[in-house]
DRENNULO-116760 format. One record per residue (C-alpha): residue in three letters; residue number from 0; y, z, x. Coordinates in steps of 0.02 Angstrom, whole numbers, plus 50000, padded with zeros to 5 digits. Layout:
// residues N
['Ala' NUM [Y Z X]],
...
END
This chain:
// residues 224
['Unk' 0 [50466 49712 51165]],
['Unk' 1 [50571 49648 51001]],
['Unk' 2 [50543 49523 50881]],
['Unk' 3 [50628 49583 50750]],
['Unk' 4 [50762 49442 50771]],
['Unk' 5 [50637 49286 50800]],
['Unk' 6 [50612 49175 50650]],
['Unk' 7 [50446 49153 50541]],
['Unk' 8 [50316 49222 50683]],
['Unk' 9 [50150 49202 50658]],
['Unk' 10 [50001 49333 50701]],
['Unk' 11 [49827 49340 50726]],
['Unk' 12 [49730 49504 50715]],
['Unk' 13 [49560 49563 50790]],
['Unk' 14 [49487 49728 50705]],
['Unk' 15 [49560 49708 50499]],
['Unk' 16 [49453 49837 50433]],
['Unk' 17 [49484 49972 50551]],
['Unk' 18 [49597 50122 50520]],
['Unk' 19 [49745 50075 50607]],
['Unk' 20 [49776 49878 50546]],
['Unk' 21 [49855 49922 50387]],
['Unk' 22 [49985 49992 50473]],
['Unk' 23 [49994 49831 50587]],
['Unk' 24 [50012 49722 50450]],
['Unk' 25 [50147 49807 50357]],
['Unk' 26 [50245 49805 50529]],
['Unk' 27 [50201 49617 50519]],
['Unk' 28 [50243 49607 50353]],
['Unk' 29 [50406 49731 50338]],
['Unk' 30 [50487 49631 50516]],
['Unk' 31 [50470 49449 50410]],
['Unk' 32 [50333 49402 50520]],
['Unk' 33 [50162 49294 50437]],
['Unk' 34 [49982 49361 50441]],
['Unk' 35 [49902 49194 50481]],
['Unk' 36 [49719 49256 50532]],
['Unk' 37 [49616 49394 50551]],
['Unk' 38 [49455 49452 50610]],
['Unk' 39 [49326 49613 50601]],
['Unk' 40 [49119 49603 50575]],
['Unk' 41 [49149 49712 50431]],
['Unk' 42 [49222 49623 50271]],
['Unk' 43 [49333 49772 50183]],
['Unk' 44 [49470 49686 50214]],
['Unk' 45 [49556 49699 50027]],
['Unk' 46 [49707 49745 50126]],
['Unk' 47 [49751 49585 50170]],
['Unk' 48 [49816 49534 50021]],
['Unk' 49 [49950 49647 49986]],
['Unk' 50 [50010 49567 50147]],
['Unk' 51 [49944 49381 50155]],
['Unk' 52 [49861 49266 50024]],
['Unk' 53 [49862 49128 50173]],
['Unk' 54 [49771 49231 50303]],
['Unk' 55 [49626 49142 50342]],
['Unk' 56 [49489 49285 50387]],
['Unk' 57 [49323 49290 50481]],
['Unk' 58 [49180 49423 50529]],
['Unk' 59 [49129 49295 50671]],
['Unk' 60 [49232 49288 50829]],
['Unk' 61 [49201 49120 50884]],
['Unk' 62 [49226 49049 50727]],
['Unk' 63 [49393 49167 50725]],
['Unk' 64 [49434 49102 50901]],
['Unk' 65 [49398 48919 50845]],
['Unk' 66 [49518 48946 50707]],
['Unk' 67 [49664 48971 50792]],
['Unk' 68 [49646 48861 50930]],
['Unk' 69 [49673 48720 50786]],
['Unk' 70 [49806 48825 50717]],
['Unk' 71 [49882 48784 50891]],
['Unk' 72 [49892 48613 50855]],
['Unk' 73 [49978 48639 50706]],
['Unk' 74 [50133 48669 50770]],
['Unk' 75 [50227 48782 50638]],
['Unk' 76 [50031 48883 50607]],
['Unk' 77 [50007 48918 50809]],
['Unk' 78 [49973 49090 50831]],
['Unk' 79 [50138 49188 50929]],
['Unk' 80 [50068 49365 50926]],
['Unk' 81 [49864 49418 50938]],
['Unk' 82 [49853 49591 50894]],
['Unk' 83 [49694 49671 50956]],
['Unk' 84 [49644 49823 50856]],
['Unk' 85 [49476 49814 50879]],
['Unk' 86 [49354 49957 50963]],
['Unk' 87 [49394 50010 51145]],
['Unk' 88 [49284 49920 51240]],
['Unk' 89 [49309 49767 51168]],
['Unk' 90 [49514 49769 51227]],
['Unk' 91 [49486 49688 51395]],
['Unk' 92 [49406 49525 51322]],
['Unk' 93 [49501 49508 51170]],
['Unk' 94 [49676 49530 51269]],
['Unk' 95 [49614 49407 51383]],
['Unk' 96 [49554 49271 51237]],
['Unk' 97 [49734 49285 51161]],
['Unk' 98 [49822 49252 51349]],
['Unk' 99 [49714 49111 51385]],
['Unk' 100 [49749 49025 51210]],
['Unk' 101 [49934 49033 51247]],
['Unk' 102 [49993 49198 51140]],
['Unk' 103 [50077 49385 51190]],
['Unk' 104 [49969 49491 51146]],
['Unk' 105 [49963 49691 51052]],
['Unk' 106 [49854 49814 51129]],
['Unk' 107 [49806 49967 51028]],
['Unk' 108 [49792 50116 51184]],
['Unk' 109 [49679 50107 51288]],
['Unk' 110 [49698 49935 51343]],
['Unk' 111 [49553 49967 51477]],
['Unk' 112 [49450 50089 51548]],
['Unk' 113 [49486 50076 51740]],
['Unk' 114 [49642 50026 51862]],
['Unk' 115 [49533 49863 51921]],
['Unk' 116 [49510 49798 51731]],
['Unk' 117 [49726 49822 51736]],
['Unk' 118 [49746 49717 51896]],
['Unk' 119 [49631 49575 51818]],
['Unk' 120 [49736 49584 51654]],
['Unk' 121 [49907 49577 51781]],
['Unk' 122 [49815 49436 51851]],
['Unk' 123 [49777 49337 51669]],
['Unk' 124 [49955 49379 51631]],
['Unk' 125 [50019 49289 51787]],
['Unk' 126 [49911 49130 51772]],
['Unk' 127 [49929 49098 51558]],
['Unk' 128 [50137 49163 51581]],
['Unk' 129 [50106 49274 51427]],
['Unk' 130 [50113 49472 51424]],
['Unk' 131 [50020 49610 51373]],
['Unk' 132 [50104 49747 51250]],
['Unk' 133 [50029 49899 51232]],
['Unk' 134 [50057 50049 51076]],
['Unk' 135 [50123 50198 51134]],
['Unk' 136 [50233 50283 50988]],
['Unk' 137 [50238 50456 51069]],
['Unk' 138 [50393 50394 51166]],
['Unk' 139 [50496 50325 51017]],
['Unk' 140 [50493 50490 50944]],
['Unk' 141 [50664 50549 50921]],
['Unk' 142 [50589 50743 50956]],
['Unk' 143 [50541 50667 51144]],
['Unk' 144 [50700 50578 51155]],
['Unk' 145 [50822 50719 51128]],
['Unk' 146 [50672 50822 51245]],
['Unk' 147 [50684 50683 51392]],
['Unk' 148 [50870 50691 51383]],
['Unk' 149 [50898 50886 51381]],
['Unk' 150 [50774 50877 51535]],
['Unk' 151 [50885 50731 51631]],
['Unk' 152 [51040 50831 51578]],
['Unk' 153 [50980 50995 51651]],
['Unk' 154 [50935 50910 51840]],
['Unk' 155 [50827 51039 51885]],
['Unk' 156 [50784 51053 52087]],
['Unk' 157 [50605 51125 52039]],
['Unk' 158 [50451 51064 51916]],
['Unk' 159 [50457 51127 51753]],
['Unk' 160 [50299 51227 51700]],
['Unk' 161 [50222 51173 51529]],
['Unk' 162 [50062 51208 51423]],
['Unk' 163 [50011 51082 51317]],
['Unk' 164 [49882 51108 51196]],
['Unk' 165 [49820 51001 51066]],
['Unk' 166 [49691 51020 50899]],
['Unk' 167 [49645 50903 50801]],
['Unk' 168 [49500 50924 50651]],
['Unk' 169 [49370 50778 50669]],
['Unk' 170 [49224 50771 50542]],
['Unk' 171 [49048 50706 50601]],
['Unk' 172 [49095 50534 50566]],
['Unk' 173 [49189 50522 50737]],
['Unk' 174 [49040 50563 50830]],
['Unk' 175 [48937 50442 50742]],
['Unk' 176 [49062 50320 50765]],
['Unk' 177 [49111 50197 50911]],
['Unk' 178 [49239 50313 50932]],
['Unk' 179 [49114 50456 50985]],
['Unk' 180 [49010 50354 51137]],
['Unk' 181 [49117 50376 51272]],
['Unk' 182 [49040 50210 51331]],
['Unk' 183 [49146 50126 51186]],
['Unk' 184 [49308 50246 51172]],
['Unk' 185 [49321 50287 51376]],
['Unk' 186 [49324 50490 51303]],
['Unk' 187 [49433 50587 51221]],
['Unk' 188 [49558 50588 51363]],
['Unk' 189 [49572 50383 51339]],
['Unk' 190 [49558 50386 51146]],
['Unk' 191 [49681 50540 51115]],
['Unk' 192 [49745 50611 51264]],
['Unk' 193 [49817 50460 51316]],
['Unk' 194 [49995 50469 51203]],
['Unk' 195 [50009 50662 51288]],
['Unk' 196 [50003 50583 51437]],
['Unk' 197 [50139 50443 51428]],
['Unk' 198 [50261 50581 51322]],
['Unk' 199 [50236 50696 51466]],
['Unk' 200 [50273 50541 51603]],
['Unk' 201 [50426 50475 51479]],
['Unk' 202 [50504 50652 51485]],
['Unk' 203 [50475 50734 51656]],
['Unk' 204 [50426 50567 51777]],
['Unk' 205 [50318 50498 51877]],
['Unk' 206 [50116 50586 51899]],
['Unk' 207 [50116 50659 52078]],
['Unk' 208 [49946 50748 52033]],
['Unk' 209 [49815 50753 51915]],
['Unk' 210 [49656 50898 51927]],
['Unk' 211 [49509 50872 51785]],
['Unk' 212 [49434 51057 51749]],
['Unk' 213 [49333 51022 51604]],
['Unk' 214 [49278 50858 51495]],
['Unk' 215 [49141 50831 51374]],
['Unk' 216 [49127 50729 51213]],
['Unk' 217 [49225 50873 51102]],
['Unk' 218 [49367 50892 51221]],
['Unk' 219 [49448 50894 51384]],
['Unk' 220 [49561 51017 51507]],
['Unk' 221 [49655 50987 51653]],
['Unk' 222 [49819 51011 51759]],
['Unk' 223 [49944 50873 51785]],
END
C-alpha cells in the first residue's frame, strides 16, 4: 500500500493516547496527509496538536463513529484512511466499522485472534470493496532485505537451521495493562512474536510446520 502520491487525504484514528499513535500521526503528517478525527476513552491526547488543530477528537465511540459518517457527506472532510490503534481485541470491530462506512483501513498487528475472525474480515472486505492494511515493519528493514536476498541468491536444496531468540525488558506496567490479559493481547506470541514470525516467512517462505513447546504470560518457545 502507497499513498504517498494521493493528494490532501484525510484520516481518522481509533486509540490517540496509546503508545504507538504518535508515530501514526507524524507518518500522517510527514506524507501531507490531514488528521481529521480521532478517538481513545482516555483524553492525553496533547499530541494532537503538533499534528492537527482541526482534528475533531472524542473519548466516546459512537459519538466518534457519528462524526465521521457526517464528515462523509462533506465531500472534501470524508474520512479515506481509519487507522485502528486501539487495544487488541478491539481490532476486529473497529476494522469492520471503518469498511462498512466506506474507508481502507490501518491495522496495528494483530488484526485478530483466530483464522475464522480473518475469513469474516475477507468477507467485509469483499462486500464494502475496501481493504484491510496491516503493520508489519520487520520486513521493510533493509537488514532483512539484504538477509532475504543472500538467502534467494544462495538456492539452497535443504532448510536452513536457525535459532531465534528474543529479550525484551517489560516493567510491571505490562502486566497490569491490556497488554498483559491474554484475553485482550491474544499472548505474547500475537502481541510480540508476531513481527518474528512474518521476518522469518519474508526471508525463508512459506510455514510448512509449526510445534508450540512452551507458552505462558512471560514468554513463549517453539519450533517453526
Amino acid at each position: 500500500m502507497e499513498i504517498w502520491g494521493e493528494n490532501n487525504m484525510n484520516f481518522a484514528l481509533i486509540g490517540a493516547a496509546g503508545y504507538i499513535a504518535p508515530r501514526h500521526m507524524q507518518a500522517i503528517k510527514d506524507t501531507g496527509h490531514d488528521l481529521v478525527a480521532a478517538y481513545d476513552l482516555n483524553d492525553s491526547v496533547g499530541i494532537i496538536d503538533s499534528i492537527s488543530t482541526d482534528c475533531s477528537f472524542f473519548t466516546q465511540f459512537e459519538y466518534f463513529l457519528e462524526h465521521a459518517w457526517r464528515l462523509k457527506r462533506q465531500g472534501d472532510r470524508a474520512v479515506d484512511y481509519w487507522v485502528v490503534c486501539s487495544p487488541n481485541h478491539f481490532h476486529s470491530a473497529h476494522i469492520t466499522a471503518g469498511l462498512h462506512l466506506g474507508c481502507d483501513v490501518i491495522c496495528e498487528k494483530p488484526l485478530v485472534s483466530t483464522p475464522a475472525q480473518l475469513d469474516e474480515l475477507r468477507c467485509v472486505e469483499e462486500e464494502t470493496g475496501r481493504r484491510v492494511y496491516s503493520i508489519m515493519q520487520l520486513r521493510h528493514h533493509p537488514a532483512i532485505h539484504e538477509l532475504r536476498d543472500k538467502v534467494i541468491a544462495e538456492q539452497r536444496d535443504g532448510q536452513y537451521e536457525v535459532e531465534l531468540t528474543y529479550i525484551t525488558a517489560r516493567g510491571p506496567w505490562y502486566l497490569a495493562s491490556w497488554k498483559g490479559d491474554p484475553r485482550k493481547s491474544f499472548g505474547v506470541m500475537a502481541e510480540i512474536g508476531i513481527h518474528f514470525f512474518d521476518m522469518l516467512h519474508v526471508i525463508f517462505g512459506e510455514l510448512k510446520r509449526m510445534v508450540l513447546h512452551y507458552h505462558d504470560e512471560h514468554k513463549a518457545a517453539g519450533y517453526l
